[in-house]
C-alpha positions as CSV (number, residue, x, y, z in Angstrom):
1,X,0.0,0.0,0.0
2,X,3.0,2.3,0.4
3,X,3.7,2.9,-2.6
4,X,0.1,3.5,-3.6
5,X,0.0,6.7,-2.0
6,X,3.5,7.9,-1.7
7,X,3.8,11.8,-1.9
8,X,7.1,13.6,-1.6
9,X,6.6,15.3,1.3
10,X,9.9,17.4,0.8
11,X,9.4,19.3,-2.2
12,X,6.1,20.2,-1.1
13,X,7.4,21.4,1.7
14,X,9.9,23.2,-0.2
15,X,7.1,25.1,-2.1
16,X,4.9,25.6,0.7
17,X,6.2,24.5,3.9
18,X,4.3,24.2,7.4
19,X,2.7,21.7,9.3
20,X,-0.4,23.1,8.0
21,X,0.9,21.4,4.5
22,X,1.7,18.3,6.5
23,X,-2.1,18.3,8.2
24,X,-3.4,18.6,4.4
25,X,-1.5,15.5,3.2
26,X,-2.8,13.3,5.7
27,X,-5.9,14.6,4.6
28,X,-5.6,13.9,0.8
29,X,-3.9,10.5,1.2
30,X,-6.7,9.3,3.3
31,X,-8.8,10.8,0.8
32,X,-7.3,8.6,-1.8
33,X,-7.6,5.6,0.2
34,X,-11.3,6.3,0.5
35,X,-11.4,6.8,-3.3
36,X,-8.9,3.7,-3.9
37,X,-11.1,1.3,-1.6
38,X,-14.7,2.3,-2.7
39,X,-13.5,2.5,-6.4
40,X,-12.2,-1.4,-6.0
41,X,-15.7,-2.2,-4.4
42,X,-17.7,-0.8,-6.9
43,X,-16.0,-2.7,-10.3
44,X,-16.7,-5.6,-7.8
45,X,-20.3,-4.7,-7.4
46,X,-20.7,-3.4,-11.0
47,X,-19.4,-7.0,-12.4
48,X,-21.4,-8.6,-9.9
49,X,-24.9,-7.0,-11.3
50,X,-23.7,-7.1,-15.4
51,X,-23.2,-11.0,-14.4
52,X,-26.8,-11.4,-13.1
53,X,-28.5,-8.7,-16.1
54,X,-26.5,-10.8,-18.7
55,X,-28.1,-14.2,-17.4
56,X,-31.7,-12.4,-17.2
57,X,-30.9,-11.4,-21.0
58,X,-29.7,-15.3,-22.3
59,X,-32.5,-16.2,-20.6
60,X,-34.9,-14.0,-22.3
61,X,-33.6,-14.6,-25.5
62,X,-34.0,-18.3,-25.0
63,X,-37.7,-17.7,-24.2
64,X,-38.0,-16.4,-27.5
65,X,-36.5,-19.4,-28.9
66,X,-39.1,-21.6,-27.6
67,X,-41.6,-19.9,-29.1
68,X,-39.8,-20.2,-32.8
69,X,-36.3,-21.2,-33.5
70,X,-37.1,-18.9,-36.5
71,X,-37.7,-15.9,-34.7
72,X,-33.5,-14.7,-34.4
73,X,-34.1,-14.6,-38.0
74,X,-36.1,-11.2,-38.1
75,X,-34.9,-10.2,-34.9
76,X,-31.5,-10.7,-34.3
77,X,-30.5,-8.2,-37.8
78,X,-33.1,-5.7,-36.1
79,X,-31.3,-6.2,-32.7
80,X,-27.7,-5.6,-34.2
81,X,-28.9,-2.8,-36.6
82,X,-30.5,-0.7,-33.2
83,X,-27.5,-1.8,-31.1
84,X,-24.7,-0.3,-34.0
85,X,-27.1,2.9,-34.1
86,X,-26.7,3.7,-30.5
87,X,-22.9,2.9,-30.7
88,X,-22.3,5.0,-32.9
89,X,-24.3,7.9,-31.9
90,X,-24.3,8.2,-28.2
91,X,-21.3,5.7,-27.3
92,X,-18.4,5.7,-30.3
93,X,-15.4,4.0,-28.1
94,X,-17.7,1.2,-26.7
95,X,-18.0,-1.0,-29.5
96,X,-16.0,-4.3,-29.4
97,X,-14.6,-6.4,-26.4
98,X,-13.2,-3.0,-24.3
99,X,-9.1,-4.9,-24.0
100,X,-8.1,-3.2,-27.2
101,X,-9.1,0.4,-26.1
102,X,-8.2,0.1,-22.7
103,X,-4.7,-1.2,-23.8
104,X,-4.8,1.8,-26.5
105,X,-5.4,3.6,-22.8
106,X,-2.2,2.8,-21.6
107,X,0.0,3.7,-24.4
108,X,2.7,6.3,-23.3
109,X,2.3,7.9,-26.8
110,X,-1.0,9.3,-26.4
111,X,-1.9,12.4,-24.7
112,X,-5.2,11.7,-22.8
113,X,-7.2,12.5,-25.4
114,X,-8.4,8.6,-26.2
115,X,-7.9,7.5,-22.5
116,X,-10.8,10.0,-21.9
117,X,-12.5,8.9,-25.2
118,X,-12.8,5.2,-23.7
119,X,-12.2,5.5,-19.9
120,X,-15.4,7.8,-19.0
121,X,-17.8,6.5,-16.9
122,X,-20.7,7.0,-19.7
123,X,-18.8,4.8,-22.2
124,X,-18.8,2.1,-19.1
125,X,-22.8,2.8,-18.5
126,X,-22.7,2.0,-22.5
127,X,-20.9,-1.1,-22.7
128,X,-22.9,-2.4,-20.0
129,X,-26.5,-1.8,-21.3
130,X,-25.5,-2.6,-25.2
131,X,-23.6,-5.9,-24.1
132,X,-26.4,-6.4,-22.7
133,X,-29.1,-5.7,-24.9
134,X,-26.4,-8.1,-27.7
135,X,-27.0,-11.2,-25.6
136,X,-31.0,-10.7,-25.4
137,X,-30.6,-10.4,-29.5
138,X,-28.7,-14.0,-29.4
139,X,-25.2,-12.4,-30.0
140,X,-22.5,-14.7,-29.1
141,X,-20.7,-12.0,-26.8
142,X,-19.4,-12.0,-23.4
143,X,-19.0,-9.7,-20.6
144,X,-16.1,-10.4,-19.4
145,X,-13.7,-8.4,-21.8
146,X,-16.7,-5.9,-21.1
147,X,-16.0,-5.9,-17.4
148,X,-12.0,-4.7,-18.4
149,X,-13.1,-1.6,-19.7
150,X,-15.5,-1.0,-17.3
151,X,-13.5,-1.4,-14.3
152,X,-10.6,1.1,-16.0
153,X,-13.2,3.3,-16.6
154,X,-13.8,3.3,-12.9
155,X,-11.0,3.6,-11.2
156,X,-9.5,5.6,-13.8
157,X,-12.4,8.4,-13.2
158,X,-12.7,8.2,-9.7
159,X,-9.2,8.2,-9.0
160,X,-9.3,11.8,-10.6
161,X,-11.1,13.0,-7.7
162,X,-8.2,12.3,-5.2
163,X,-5.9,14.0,-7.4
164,X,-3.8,10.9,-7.5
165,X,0.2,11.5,-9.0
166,X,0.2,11.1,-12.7
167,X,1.9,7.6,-13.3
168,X,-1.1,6.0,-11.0
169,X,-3.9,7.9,-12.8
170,X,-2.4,7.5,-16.0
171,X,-1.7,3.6,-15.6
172,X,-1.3,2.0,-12.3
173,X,-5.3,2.8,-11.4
174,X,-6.4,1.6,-15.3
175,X,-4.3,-1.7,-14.9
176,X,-6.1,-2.5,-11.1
177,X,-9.4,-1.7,-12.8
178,X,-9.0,-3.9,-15.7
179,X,-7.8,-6.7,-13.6
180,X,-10.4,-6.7,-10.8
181,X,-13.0,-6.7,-13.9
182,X,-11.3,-9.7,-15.0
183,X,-11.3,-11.1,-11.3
184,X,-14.7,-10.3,-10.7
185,X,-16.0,-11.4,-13.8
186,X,-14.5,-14.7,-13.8
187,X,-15.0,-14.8,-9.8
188,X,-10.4,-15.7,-10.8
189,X,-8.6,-13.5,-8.5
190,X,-5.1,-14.7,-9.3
191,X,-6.2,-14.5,-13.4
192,X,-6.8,-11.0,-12.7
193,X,-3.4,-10.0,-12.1
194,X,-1.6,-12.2,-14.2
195,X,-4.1,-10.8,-17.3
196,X,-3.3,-7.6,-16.0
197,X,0.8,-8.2,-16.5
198,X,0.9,-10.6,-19.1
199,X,-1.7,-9.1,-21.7
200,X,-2.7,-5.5,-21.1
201,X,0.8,-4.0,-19.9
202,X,3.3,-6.7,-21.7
203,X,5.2,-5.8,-18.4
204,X,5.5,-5.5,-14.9
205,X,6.0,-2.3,-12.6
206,X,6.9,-3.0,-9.3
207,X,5.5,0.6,-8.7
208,X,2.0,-0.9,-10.1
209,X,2.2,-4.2,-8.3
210,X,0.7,-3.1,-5.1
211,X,-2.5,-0.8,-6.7
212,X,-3.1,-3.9,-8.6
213,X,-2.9,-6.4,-6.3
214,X,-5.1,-4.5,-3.8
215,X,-7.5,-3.9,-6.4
216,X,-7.9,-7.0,-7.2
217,X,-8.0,-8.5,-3.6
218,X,-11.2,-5.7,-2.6
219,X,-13.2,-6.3,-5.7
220,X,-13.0,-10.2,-5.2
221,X,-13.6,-9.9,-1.4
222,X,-16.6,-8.2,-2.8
223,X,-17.6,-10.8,-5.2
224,X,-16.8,-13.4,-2.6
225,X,-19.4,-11.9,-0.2
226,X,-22.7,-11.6,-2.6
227,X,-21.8,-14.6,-5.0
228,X,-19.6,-17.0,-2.4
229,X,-17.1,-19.0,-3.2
230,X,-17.7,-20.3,-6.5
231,X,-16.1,-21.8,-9.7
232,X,-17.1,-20.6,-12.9
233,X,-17.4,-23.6,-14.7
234,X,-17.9,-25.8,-11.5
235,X,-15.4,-28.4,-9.5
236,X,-13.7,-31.4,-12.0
237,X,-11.4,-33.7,-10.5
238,X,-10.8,-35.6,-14.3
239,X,-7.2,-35.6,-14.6
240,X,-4.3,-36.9,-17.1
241,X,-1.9,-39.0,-16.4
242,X,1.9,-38.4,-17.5
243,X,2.8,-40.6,-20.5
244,X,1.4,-42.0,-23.6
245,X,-2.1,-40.0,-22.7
246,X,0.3,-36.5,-23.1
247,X,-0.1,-37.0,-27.0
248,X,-3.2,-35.3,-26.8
249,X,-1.8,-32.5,-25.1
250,X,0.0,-31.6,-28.2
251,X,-2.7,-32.0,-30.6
252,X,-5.2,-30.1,-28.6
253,X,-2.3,-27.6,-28.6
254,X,-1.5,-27.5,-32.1
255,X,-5.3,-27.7,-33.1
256,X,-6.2,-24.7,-31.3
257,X,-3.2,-22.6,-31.8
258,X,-3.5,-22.9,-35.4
259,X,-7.9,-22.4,-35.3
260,X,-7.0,-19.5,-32.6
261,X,-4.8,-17.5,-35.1
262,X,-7.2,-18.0,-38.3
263,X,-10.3,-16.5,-35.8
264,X,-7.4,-13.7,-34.6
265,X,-6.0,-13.1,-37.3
266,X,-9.5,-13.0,-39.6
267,X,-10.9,-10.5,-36.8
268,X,-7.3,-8.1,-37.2
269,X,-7.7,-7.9,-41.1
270,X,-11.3,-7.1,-41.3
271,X,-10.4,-4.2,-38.5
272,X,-7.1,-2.6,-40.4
273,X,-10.1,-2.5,-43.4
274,X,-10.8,-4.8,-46.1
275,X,-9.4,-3.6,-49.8
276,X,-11.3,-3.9,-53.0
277,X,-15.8,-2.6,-52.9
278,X,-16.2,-5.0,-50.2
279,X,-14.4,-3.6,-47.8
280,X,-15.5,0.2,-49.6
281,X,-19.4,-1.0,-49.0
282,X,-18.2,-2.1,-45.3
283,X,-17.0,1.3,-44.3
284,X,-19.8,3.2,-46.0
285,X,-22.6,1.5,-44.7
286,X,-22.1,0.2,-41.3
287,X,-25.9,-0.4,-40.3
288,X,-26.4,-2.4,-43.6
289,X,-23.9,-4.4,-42.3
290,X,-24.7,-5.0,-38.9
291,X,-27.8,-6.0,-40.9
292,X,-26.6,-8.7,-42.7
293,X,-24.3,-10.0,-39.6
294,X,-27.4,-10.5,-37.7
295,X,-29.0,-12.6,-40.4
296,X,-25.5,-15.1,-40.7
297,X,-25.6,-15.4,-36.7
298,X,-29.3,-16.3,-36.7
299,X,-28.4,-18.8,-39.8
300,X,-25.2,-20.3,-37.9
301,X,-27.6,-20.3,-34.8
302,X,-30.3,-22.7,-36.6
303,X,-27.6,-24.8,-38.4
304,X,-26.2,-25.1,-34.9
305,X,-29.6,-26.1,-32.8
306,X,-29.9,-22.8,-31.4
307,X,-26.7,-23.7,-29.5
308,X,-24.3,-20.9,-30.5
309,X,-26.2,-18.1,-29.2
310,X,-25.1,-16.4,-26.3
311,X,-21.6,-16.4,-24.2
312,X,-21.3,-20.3,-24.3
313,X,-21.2,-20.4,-20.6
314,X,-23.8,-23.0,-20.3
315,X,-22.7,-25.3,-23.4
316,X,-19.0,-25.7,-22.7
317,X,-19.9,-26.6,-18.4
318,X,-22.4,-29.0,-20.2
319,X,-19.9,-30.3,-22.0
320,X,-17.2,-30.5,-19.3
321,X,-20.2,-32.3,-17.6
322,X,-21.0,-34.9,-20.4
323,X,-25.1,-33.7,-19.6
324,X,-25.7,-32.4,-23.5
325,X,-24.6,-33.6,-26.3
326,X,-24.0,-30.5,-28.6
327,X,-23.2,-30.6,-32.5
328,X,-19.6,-31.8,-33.9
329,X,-19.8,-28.6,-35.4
330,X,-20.3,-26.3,-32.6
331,X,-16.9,-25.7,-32.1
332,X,-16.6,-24.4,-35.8
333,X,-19.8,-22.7,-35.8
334,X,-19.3,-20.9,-32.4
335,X,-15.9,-19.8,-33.8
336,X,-17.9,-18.6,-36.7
337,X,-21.1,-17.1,-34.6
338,X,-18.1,-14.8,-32.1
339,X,-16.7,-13.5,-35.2
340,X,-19.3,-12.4,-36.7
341,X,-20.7,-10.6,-33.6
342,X,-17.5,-9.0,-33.1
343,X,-17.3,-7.6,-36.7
344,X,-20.9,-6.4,-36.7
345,X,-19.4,-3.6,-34.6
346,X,-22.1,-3.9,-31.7
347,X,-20.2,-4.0,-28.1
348,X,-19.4,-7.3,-26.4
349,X,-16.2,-9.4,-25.3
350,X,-15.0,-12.9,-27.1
351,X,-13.3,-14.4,-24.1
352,X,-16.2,-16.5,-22.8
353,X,-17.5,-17.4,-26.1
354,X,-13.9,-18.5,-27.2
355,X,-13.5,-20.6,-24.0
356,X,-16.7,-22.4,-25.2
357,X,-15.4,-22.4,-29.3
358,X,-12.1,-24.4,-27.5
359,X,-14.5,-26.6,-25.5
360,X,-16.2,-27.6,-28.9
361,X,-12.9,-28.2,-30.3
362,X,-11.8,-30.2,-27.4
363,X,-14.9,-32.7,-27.5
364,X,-13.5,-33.3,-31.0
365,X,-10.7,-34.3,-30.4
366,X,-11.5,-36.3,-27.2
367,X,-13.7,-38.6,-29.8
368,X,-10.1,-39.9,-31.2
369,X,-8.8,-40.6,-27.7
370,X,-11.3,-43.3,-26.2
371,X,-8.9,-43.7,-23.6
372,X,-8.8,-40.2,-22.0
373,X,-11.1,-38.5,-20.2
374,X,-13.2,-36.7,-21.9
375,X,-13.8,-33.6,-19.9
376,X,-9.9,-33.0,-19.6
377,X,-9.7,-33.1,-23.1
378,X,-12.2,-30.6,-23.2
379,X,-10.5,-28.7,-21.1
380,X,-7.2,-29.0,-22.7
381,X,-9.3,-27.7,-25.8
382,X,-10.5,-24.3,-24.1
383,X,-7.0,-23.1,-22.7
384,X,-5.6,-24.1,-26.4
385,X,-7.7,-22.7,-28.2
386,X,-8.2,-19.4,-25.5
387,X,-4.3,-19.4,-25.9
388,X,-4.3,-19.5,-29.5
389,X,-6.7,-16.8,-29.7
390,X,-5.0,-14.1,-27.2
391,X,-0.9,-15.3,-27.5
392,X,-1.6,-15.2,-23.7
393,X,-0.7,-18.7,-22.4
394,X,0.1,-17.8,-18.9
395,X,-3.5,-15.8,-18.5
396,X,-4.9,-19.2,-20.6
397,X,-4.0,-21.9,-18.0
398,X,-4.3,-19.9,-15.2
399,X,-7.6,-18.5,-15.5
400,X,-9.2,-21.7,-16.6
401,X,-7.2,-23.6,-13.6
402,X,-8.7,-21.1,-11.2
403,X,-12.6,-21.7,-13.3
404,X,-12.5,-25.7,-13.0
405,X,-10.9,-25.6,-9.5
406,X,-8.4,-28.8,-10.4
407,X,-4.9,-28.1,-9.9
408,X,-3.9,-31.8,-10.7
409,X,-4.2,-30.1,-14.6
410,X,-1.9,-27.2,-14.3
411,X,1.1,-29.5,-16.2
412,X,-1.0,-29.9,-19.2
413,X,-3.1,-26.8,-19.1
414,X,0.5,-25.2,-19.1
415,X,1.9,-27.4,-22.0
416,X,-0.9,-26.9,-23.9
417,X,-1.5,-23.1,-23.5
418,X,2.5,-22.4,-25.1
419,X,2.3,-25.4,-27.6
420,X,-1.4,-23.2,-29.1
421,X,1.0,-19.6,-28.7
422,X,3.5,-21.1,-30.5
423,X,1.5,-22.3,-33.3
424,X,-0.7,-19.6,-33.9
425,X,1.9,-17.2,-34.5
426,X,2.2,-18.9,-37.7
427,X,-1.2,-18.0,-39.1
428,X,-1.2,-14.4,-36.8
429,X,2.0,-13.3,-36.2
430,X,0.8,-10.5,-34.1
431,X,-1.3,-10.9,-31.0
432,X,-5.0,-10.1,-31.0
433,X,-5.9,-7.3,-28.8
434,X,-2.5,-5.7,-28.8
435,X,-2.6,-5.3,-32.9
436,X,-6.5,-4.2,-31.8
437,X,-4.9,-1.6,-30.0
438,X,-2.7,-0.2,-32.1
439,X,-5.6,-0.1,-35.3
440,X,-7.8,2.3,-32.8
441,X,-5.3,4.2,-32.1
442,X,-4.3,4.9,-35.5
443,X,-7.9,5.5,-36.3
444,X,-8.4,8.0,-33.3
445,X,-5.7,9.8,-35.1
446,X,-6.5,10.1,-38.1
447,X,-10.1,10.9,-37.1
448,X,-8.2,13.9,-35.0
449,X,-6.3,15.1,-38.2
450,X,-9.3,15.1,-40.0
């Protein structure tokens, strides 16, 4: 905590002196603390609520599928169409997951002006109600990468009202945020901080460590006291032995390296801007577009069995839990269904969905191995494919080691997590939300030039 709220004392006294100077810093550190402390409890609380309205809106959505497995055909374009208008108009830096602009955030380059385009807290209140109103449309979104940009948006806009020193407003606070949405999200404390060095800073402050690590401990204390203790995808105790069974450790690995970086790498290039009147016709008529996405999702969601709709949540536990048999396909067509959600330009995350894409993948490839378990096959599946998908193996294994609650897998989660890095740098050389990143920044400047 000391370094939190370290101020030096001696060039203020220097330029002011007194102990009435000395009375008004005890004053504003406390005053940061209060800030620090209720900011960490609210992206707790905020997650906690987004988690329960994003249920209530699967839920609904499934409703409507009961009366017609037709219906996502009319409404699901409608649902996208409204959902890019009021993007667009009253929330432009909402759209997408929220880790590329909250990385775009962090870069020393810029001057403030897109960390106040993205961090505010009415762009939050946007990503919550539009991620929202996606899932109750059938988009296959999640909150999670939702809940990053949300809890930088927090701390980083509170923590302007303790006048905090520069280097935490401008990164330490936006780095705790992120990671306790990631925490609270995925109720994965120690995922949090690892996400938070591994993928959105590529590095690690020692100066940072403590906001971070504070952060994260006070939003999942909060979480931990409304929810309990809980594992996302529930308790497994399959495990895999050492030896001949390791094989498919490195097919799951190679498999959903090489799937991750054709999904990355697919959802990079359409970003940068496609070449040619496709790509013309894209740029100059986004709702027409967000039109016709809605009518492929509804199509991959009948082709599917309505199973592709949504986060995933529900089909890849079910499939951990051998209770539902789902399509061969659904890996594919979940792959297919996040993509073309996340182009559509409506705001949502991919990490849930993709955990569920690698679940799909994993059943697969548990079919050739009789003589493995099936749910740890599935589970190698998700952190490969997760891996593959975000070049993040360290965030991969831990996060889903922390969601099944089965440390006996941390060997092959880890093996199979670098093996999927490694070999989906050779479909996308560049990782997803960094290269994300570094497109909206380049827009956000030319947009300023112009």
């Amino acid at each position: 905590m000391k370094n939190i709220f370290r101020l030096n004392v001696t060039e203020v006294k220097a330029a002011d002196g007194g102990i009435y100077l000395l009375e008004n810093i005890l004053v504003l550190n406390w005053k940061r603390r209060l800030v620090f402390w209720c900011g960490a409890i609210s992206v707790g609380l905020v997650a906690i609520v987004f988690a329960v309205a994003c249920e209530w809106a699967n839920g609904v959505f499934h409703r409507l599928l009961s009366i017609s497995p037709y219906l996502p055909l009319v409404l699901t374009p409608l649902g996208l169409v409204f959902i890019v208008i009021l993007t667009r108009k009253f929330f432009p830096g909402a759209q997408g997951s929220g880790i590329p602009q909250t990385i775009a955030a962090l870069d020393p380059n810029e001057n403030g002006r897109i960390r106040e385009q993205v961090l505010s807290l009415g762009v939050a209140t946007g990503k919550i109600v539009l991620t929202i109103t996606g899932l109750t449309f059938g988009a296959s979104v999640g909150r999670e990468g939702p809940s990053v940009q949300i809890g930088a948006s927090i701390m980083h806009s509170l923590g302007k009202f303790a006048h905090f020193p520069k280097h935490d407003l401008d990164k330490g606070l936006i780095l705790a945020g992120a990671a306790a949405g990631v925490a609270a999200a995925f109720n994965t404390p120690l995922a949090g901080i690892v996400f938070a060095i591994e993928e959105m800073s590529r590095s690690f402050e020692e100066h940072n460590s403590s906001t971070i690590l504070m952060t994260v401990i006070i939003a999942g204390i909060t979480s931990l006291a409304l929810l309990g203790n809980y594992s996302y995808f529930g308790h497994t105790s399959q495990s895999l032995a050492f030896g001949r069974e390791w094989g498919v450790v490195v097919i799951c690995g190679v498999t959903g390296g090489l799937f991750g970086g054709v999904f990355s790498r697919t959802l990079i290039e359409i970003n940068k801007g496609l070449t040619g009147r496709i790509g013309t016709w894209m740029r100059a008529q986004p709702i027409a577009f967000a039109a016709i996405c809605g009518l492929l999702l509804a199509l991959v969601g009948l082709a599917s069995g309505n199973s592709t709709y949504g986060s995933g949540y529900s089909e890849a536990k079910s499939l951990i839990d051998g209770s539902t048999i789902l399509p061969e396909s659904y890996g594919l067509l979940k792959m297919a269904a996040t993509a073309i959600s996340y182009i559509s330009g409506i705001p949502g995350g991919i990490m849930a969905p993709t955990l569920s894409a690698g679940a799909g993948f994993g059943a697969n490839i548990a079919h050739l191995f009789t003589s493995v378990p099936a749910g740890a096959v599935i589970i190698i599946g998700m952190v490969a494919y997760f891996s593959g998908v975000t070049q993040a193996p360290i965030t991969a294994f831990v996060i889903v080691m922390e969601m099944i609650d089965n440390h006996e897998m941390i060997l092959p989660l880890m093996a199979a997590a670098f093996i999927a890095k490694l070999s989906s740098r050779l479909v996308c050389p560049a990782p997803l939300f960094h290269t994300l990143a570094e497109n909206f920044i380049g827009k956000s400047q030319m947009r300023h030039i112009d």
